[in-house]
Structures are given as structure tokens and as C-alpha cells.
N, C-alpha and C positions, 0 to 999 in steps of 0.2 A: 631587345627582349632578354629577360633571364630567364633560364628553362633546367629543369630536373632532367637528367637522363638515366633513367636505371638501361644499363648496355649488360651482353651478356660475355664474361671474360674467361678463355677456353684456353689453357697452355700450350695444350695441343693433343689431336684426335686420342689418346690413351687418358689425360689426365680428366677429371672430373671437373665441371665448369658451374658458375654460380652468374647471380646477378650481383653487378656493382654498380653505383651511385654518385654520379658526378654531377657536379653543377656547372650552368655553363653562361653567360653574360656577355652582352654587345653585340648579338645576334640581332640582324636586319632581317626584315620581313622579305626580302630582295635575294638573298643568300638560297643558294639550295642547301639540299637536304644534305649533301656530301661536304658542302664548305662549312657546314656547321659542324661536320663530325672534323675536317678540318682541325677550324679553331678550339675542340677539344683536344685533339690530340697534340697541337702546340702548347696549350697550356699545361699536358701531360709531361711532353718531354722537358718542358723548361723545371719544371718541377722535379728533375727525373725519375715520373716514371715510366712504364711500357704503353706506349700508345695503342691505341683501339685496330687493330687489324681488320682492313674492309676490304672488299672487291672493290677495284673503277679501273676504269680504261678509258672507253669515247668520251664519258658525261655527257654527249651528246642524244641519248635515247634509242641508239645502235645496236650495242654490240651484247646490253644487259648483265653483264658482269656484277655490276651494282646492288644487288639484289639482296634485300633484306625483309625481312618482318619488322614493322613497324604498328607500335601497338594493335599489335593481333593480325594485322592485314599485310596482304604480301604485297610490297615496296608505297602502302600507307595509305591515308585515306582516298586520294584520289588516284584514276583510272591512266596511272603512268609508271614509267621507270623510277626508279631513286634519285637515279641522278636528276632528273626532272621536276622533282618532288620539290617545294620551295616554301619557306619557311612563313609564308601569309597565311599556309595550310593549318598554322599552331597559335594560340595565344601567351602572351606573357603571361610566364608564370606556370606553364604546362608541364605536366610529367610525363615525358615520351618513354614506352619502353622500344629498345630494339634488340633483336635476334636475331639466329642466322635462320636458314630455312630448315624446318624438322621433318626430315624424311631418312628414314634407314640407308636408302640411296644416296643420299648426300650425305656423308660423313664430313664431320665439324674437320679442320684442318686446326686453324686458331682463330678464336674470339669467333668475329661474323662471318670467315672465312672457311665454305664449303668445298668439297668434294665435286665438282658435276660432271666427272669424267664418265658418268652413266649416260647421257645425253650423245658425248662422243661415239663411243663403242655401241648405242644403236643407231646413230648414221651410218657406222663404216658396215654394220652390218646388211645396210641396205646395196652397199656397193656400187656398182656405176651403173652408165647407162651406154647400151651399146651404139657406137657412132663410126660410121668411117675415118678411115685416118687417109695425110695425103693433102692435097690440096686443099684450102679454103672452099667450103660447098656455096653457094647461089645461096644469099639472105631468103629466098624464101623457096627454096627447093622442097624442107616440108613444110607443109601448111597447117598451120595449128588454128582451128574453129576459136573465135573470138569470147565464146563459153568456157571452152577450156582456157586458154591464157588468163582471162581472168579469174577463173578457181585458183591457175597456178602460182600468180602473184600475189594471190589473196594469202594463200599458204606458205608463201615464201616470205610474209613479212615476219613468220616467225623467227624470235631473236635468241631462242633457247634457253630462258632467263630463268627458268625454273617454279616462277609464280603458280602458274597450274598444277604444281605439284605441292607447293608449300600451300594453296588453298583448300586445295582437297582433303576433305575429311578421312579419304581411305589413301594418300600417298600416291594418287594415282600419276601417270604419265602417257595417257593414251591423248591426250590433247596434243601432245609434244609428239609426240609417232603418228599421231593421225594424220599432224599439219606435214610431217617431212615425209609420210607416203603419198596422202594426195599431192604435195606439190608436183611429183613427178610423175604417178601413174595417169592423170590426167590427159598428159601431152603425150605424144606419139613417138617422141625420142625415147618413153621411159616406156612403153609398150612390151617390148622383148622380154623384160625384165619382172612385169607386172603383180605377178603372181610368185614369184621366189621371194620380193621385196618384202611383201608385206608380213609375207608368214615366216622371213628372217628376222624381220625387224619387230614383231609381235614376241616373238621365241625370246629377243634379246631383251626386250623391255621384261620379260617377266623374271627373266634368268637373273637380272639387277637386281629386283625383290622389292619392287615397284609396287603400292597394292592395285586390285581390284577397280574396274570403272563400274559406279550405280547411275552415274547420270544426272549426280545432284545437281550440276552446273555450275557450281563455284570455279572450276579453268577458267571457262569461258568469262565470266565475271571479272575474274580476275587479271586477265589476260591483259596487257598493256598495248599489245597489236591489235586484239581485236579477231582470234583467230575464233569461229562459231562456234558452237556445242554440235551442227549436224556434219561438221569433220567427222568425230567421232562415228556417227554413224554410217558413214561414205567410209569408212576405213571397216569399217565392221562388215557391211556387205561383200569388199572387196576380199577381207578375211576368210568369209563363209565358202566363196566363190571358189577360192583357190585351195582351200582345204579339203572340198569335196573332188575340184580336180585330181588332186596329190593324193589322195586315197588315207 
């Protein structure tokens, strides 16, 4: 396949960034979406010039590093990772644009490479969970209801990739905070902690400058894991809950 790529090329978080225009040839349908930006950027540096700067790490659908806007949709037409994303997805002859993700919270670093250190700093603000220390306890000394585990792997398949926030119309991140409180407040280990968690981690998501949730449902949509729209809502109760505790 030969393909058009308008990519979008960023110096670095101060300079001003534009759209550039490369063409790109010998692209299999069999290739992902990363081996193609790849073979671009060999053809860049043979040429010398500055290659395309992108997230990857697993390429395995893991770790989501990879994450990009691709004509208009976060990490591109289909309901997966980038690195996942595989070039049967496009016709010869196609003009792909890609981008980084546009949220105030993610600031551009260079080219497709953002910022998601906002993501970080609301886990840690969630903090731990209280456990004895000491000897290895009995595998099943606490007993977690077969409901809850399952909420809490469901929420743990979050890969932090930031898609829910680049689809979102208002910049939002409560898809991303919903999944990483219910994973734990669920289960019985994260119980102690229940109610400081949420309304730490709600405090820091905003403090980031994250927008607003309406509930369009584009997270969820977009979402590569698969994490639900009524997260959100199970993190809103738990919000309410402890706010009126906390006075």
C-alpha cells in the first residue's frame, strides 16, 4: 500500500506545532499501525531527517503507551490499542491523519509524545491499602464475594492510556479515576481507606484541570478495555457518600 500521512510535528512543549505531510510505500496490510510509523521514520532518517517521536513500549495491547489520535479517533477506527491497530484497517492510497492526544492535562512533550504524568499523581493520591505486615497471611483468610472480584478485575483491566480523555468532548478523566477507585474500594482490603480515596483522588483529578463529566459516553466508547460508562456512576455515589460523611 502507498499512503499519505499528514503527522503532527511538535519541537517541544514551548514551540508551536503544525501539520506535516509525508508519503509512505510498501506498507502490508499484515503490518501494525506502529511498524508503519516505523518504516516512516527510517525513510526519515536515511534521508536525514528528524523522525516522528511516538509512545511504544509492550506493542502488545498492555501497557498503552502507544496512544494516539488517528483520523479523529483515539488510537483509530477500531475498538483497540495502536499498537494493535493493523494496516487492513486502511486502503491504498488513504490519507491518515495522526495526533497526539488534545487535552490541557496532557501537554505535547514532542510530535505525538504527551505528558500523562496527570494519571500518575491521581493513583498516588489514592495511596494504599491498609494490610498487615509479617508473615504471608492464608490465601483466603479474607474472602472477597465473587461480585466484588469480578467488579474489581473488570476495573483493573484499565491500562491508563488516556483514550477516554482524548475522546471526550469536555477533556474529562472520571472514566480513568472511576476505574482506579472502584478497583479497590470494591474489595475489602481497600475498605479502611474507602472514603479518603475517592475524595482524594476526585480533589486531584480536578486539581490536573481535567474538564467536567456530562455523560456523553464517548470514554466508554472509546475505551480499549472495555471499562463501562456506570463506573462512572458507582464512583459518583461513593463520592456523594463520603462527602456528606467528611462534612
Amino acid at each position: 500500500m502507498k499512503l499519505t500521512l499528514r503527522v503532527w510535528r511538535q519541537k517541544n512543549a514551548d514551540a508551536d506545532g503544525t501539520m506535516s505531510t509525508y508519503e509512505v510505500d510498501g506498507i502490508t496490510k499484515d503490518m501494525s499501525f506502529l511498524e508503519m510509523l516505523d518504516t516512516l521514520n527510517e525513510s526519515l532518517i536515511l534521508s536525514g531527517d528528524d523522525p516522528v517521536a511516538f509512545d511504544h513500549d509492550c506493542r502488545e495491547g498492555i501497557c498503552g503507551a502507544c496512544s494516539l489520535v488517528i483520523n479523529g479517533e483515539a488510537h483509530g477506527p477500531e475498538r483497540t490499542t495502536t499498537c494493535q491497530l493493523h494496516m487492513r484497517a486502511f486502503s491504498d492510497g488513504d490519507t491518515i491523519d495522526i495526533e497526539p492526544w488534545r487535552a490541557s492535562a496532557f501537554p505535547v512533550v514532542k510530535d505525538l509524545v504527551v505528558d500523562r504524568g496527570a494519571f500518575d499523581r491521581i493513583i498516588q493520591s489514592g495511596g494504599y491499602i491498609t494490610a498487615p505486615t509479617g508473615a504471608a497471611p492464608e490465601a483466603h483468610a479474607t474472602a472477597v464475594p465473587k461480585p466484588a472480584a469480578d467488579t474489581a478485575f473488570e476495573h483493573a483491566e484499565c491500562i491508563g492510556c488516556g483514550a477516554c480523555v482524548a475522546a471526550c468532548p469536555n477533556g474529562s478523566a472520571m472514566l480513568f479515576t472511576s476505574a482506579k477507585v472502584n478497583h479497590l474500594n470494591v474489595l475489602p482490603q481497600g475498605a479502611p481507606e474507602r472514603e479518603s480515596r475517592v475524595l482524594d483522588m476526585v480533589e486531584q483529578m480536578d486539581a490536573e484541570g481535567f474538564g467536567g463529566c456530562t455523560l456523553t459516553g464517548e470514554c466508554a466508547t472509546a475505551c480499549p478495555k472495555g471499562i463501562p460508562l456506570f463506573s462512572i456512576t458507582r464512583m459518583n455515589r461513593e463520592f456523594v457518600r463520603a462527602a456528606r460523611k467528611r462534612g
